[in-house]
Every structure is written in structure tokens, then in C-alpha cells.
C-alpha positions in Angstrom: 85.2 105.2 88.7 88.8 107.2 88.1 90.1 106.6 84.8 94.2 105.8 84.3 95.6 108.0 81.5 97.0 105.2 80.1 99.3 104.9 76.6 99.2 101.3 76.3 97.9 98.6 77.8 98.1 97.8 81.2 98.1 94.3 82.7 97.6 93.8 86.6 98.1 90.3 87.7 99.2 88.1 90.9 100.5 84.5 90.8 99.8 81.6 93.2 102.9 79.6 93.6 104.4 76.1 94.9 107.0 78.8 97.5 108.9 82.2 97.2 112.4 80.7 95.6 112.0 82.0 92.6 114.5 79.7 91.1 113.0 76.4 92.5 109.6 77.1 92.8 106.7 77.4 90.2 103.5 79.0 89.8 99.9 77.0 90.5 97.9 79.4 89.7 97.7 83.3 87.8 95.6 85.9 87.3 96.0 88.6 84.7 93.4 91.7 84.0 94.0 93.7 81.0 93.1 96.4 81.0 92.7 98.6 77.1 93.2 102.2 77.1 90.0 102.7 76.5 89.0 101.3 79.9 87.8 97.6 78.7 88.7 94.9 81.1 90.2 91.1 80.1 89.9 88.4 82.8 92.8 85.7 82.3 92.9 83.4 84.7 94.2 79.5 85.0 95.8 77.1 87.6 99.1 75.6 86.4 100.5 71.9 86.8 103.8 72.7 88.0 105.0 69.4 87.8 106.6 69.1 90.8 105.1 68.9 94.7 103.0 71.6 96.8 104.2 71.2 100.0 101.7 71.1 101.9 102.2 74.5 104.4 101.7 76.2 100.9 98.6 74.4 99.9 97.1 75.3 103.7 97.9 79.1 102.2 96.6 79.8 98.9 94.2 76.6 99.1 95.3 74.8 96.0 96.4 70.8 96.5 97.8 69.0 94.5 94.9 66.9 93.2 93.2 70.4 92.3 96.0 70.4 89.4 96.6 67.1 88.4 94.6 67.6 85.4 95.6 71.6 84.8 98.3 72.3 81.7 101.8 72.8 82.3 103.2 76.6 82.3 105.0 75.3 78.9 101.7 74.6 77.3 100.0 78.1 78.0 103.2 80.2 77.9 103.3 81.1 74.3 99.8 82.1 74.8 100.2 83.8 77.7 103.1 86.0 75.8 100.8 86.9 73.2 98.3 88.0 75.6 101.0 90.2 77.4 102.5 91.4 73.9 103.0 95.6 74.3 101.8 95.5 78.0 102.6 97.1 80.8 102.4 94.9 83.7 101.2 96.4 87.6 99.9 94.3 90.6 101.0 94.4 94.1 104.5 93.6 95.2 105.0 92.6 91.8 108.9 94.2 91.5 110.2 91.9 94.3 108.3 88.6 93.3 105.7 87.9 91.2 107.9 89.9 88.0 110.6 87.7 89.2 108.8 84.4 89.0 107.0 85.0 85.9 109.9 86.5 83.8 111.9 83.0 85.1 108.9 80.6 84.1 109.2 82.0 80.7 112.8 81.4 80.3 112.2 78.2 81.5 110.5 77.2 79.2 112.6 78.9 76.4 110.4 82.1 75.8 112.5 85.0 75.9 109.8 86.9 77.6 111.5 90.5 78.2 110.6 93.3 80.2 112.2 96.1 77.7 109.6 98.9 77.3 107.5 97.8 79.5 106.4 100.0 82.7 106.2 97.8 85.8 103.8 99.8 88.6 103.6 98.4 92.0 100.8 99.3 94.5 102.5 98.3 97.1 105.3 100.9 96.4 102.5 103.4 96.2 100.8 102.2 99.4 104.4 102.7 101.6 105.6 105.7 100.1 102.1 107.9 101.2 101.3 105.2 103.7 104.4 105.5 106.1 105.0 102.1 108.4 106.6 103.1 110.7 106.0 103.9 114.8 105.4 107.9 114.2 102.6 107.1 111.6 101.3 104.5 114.0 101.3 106.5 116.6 99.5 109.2 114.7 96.9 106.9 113.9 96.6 104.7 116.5 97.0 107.2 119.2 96.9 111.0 117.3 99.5 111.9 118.8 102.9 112.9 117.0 105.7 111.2 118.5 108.4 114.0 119.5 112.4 112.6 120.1 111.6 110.0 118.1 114.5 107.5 117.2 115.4 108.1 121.5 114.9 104.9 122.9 112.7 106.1 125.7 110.3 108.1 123.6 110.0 105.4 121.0 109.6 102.6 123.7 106.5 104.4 125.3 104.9 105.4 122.3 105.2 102.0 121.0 103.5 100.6 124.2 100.5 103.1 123.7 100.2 101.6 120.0 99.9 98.1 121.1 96.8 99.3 123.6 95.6 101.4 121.5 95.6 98.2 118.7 94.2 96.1 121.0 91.2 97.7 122.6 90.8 98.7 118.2 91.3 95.1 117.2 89.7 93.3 119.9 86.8 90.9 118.8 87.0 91.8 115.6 86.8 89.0 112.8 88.7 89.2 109.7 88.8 86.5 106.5 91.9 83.8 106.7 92.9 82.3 103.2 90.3 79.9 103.7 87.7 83.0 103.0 86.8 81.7 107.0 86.5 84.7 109.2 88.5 84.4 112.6 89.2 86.7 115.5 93.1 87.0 115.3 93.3 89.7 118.1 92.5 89.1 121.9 93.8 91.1 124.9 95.5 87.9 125.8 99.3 87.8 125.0 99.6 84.1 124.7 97.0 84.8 121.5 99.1 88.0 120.7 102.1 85.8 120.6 100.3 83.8 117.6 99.8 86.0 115.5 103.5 87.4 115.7 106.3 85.3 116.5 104.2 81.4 116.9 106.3 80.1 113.6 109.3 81.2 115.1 111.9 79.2 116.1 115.5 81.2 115.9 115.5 84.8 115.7 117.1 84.9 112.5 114.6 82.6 110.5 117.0 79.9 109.5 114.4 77.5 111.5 110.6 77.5 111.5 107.1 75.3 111.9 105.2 73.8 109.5 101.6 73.5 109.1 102.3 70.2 111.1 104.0 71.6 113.9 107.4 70.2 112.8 110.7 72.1 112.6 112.0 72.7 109.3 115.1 74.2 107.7 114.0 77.5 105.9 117.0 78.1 103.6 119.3 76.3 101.4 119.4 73.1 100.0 117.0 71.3 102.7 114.5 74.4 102.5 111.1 72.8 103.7 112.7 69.9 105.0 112.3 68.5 108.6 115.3 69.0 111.0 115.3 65.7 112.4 115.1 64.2 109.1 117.8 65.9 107.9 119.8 65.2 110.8 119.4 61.6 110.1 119.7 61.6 106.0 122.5 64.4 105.8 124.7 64.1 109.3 127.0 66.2 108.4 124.7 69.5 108.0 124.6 69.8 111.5 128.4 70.0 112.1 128.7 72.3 108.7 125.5 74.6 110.1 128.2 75.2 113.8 131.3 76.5 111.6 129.1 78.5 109.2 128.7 81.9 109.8 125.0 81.5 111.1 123.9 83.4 115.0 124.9 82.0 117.7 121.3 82.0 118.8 120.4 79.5 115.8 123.1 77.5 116.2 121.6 77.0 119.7 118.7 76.5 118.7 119.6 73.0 116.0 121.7 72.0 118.9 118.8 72.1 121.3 117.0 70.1 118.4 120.1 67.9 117.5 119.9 66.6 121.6 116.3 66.8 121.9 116.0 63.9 119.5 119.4 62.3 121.0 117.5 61.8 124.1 114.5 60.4 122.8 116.0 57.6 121.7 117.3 56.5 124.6 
């Protein structure tokens, strides 16, 4: 296998977490390899109490409940551990810069260890992977279709060649079965758009994300202070958000949408 010219230490790892706020949230579960520079490899891994709930659309995700950690120590127990293993590492994974860096650097505060990131090299796959990887409609069209997409950026051009990459996906994609988070393998792509549909937008409830589904089917705020929370329970607890949500400075095609929500439930009680 290649060998890293490496100076120091370097430490991949990737967290399992209760969400993506990185000031709310908390991690369930991490994984750290270090790896020596002379190429010896160090498994740590552990699942976390994080003493507070895993909603459940989370749990459906990563596959960690909360009975699974119950019994697991609490990030302040391993932490000062967990810094000594780190100690003159540098630290790598994949989209590690905009979260998982984030989360961990904010656990250790947390818990009062000054856990800093001064001389230490972050490296991020994913950065790697999208700078020589590009993902954007030429590349796809190279690859989907090898063909290079000429005019591109003119709405025409990029319309058509986007149509030929969502053939040429399909009749690629078709009947093949990939692993869920479950390690389950499933068929995500059918030449059927109501399938299509689920695999890109089912979740979706405005355009700009302020509303969503959970893993129940139920509507849910997906910002702010009821982040995770049911609409219609919100509407009954905390009135007032609706009317605040209509002067705020949210689309007019989410306001809509709570409004459609806000009467849908109005009826039902009648």
C-alpha cells in the first residue's frame, strides 16, 4: 500500500452524533485511527452517553438508540483520555473542517478541556475528492455521457445536457442495489419518477428547508429553537411562532407552506 510521508502522527476519525448543531448536539459514538509515522495503526473507538435524547430520525441513521448507550461513559469521563491519545496529532477524516472538527473541538470545551487545534494539520478527503473530482454538470456530462458540454452556463445547452445525465444515470443505475445505514442493500434507482422523486426531494416540504419529515412522516421545524419539533405541536405549545414565522424574513413559499399546515389542522378539528 502507498505510504504518507508523514512528520507526525496522523489521526483520521469520524463521529456519530445525536444531530448537526454543533452547539446543541453531542456525539454517540467516535472512531479514531492513528496512525505512527512509521506506518503502525491504533484503533480507538467508543459509543458516548450524551446525556441527553437521540431523536429518533437520527437513531433510524447511524443505528444507535438510546438503550445501546444507557450504559456507555459520558464524553467528560473519556475526554482527558481521548486528549492524551490525540496529544501532537494531526487530525484527517472526511468532511472533518465543516463538522466533525467543529463538534469535537466543542465537546472538549464543554467539558473544560482546552483541547486546541494550534500546530496541528487538519486534511480533509473530502476537499481532495471535489477539488480533482469536479461536481458539477460538465464533469457529469463527461462521465455520464462522454461528451464535453460546449456553451455551458447558457441555459439551453446546460438544460439538454442535464436531461442526457439523468438518462444516462438511469439506464446506469437502474436495478442496481446499494447498502442503506442499516448495512441492508436496496435498489434506490428505478426508471419510475415517483421512485426518482424519493430519493431527491421526498423529505421536502418548503423549498428552502425551514420544514421537513421525520422518520414518522410528521412535519417538523428544521431550524431554531423548535428544531426537530412537530409543526402542529408547536402550533399548539408556542401560538405565537406561527404569527412571528409570517413577519420574519423567511420565503414566501415557506410561509405558505406553515400556513397550509396552520389550516390543515384548523380544519380537522372541526
Amino acid at each position: 500500500m502507498f505510504a504518507l510521508n508523514l512528520k507526525k502522527p496522523l489521526v483520521f476519525f469520524d463521529l456519530e452524533t445525536t444531530g448537526t448543531n454543533i452547539v446543541k448536539d453531542r456525539i454517540v459514538e467516535y472512531s479514531f485511527v492513528k496512525i505512527e509515522v512509521n506506518g503502525e495503526k491504533t484503533v480507538n473507538s467508543k459509543r458516548i452517553n450524551p446525556e441527553i435524547p437521540i431523536p429518533l430520525e437520527t437513531s433510524l441513521i447511524h443505528g444507535i438508540y438510546e438503550e445501546d448507550i444507557k450504559e456507555a461513559p459520558t464524553f467528560k469521563q473519556v475526554a482527558k483520555n481521548l486528549e492524551k491519545f490525540l496529544e501532537g496529532c494531526d487530525l484527517g477524516g472526511f468532511n472533518i473542517v465543516r463538522f466533525d472538527v467543529p463538534m469535537l473541538v466543542e465537546e472538549f470545551l464543554r467539558v473544560g478541556v482546552d483541547f486546541s487545534l494550534n500546530n496541528r494539520r487538519l486534511v480533509d478527503a473530502q476537499k481532495i475528492f471535489h477539488l480533482m473530482e469536479p461536481r458539477n454538470l460538465s464533469a457529469a456530462y463527461q462521465f455520464y455521457c462522454n461528451k464535453t458540454l460546449e456553451d455551458a452556463h447558457s441555459a439551453e445547452a446546460d438544460t439538454i445536457a442535464s436531461y442526457e445525465v439523468f438518462v444516462a444515470q438511469v439506464e446506469r443505475y437502474e436495478g442496481v442495489a446499494i447498502k442503506g445505514k442499516d448495512d441492508k442493500e436496496y435498489v434506490p434507482v428505478k426508471n419510475d419518477m415517483q421512485e426518482i422523486h424519493k430519493i431527491t426531494a421526498d423529505r421536502m416540504v418548503d423549498l428552502a428547508g425551514r420544514l421537513t419529515i421525520n422518520a414518522a412522516g410528521d412535519e417538523i421545524f428544521n431550524f431554531g429553537k423548535h428544531k426537530g419539533k412537530k409543526v402542529v405541536d408547536v402550533f399548539q405549545k408556542d401560538p405565537a411562532y406561527y404569527d412571528w414565522f409570517q413577519r420574519a424574513d423567511f420565503p414566501l413559499d415557506s410561509k405558505r407552506k406553515l400556513t397550509e399546515i396552520k389550516l390543515r389542522g384548523f380544519n380537522q378539528k372541526k
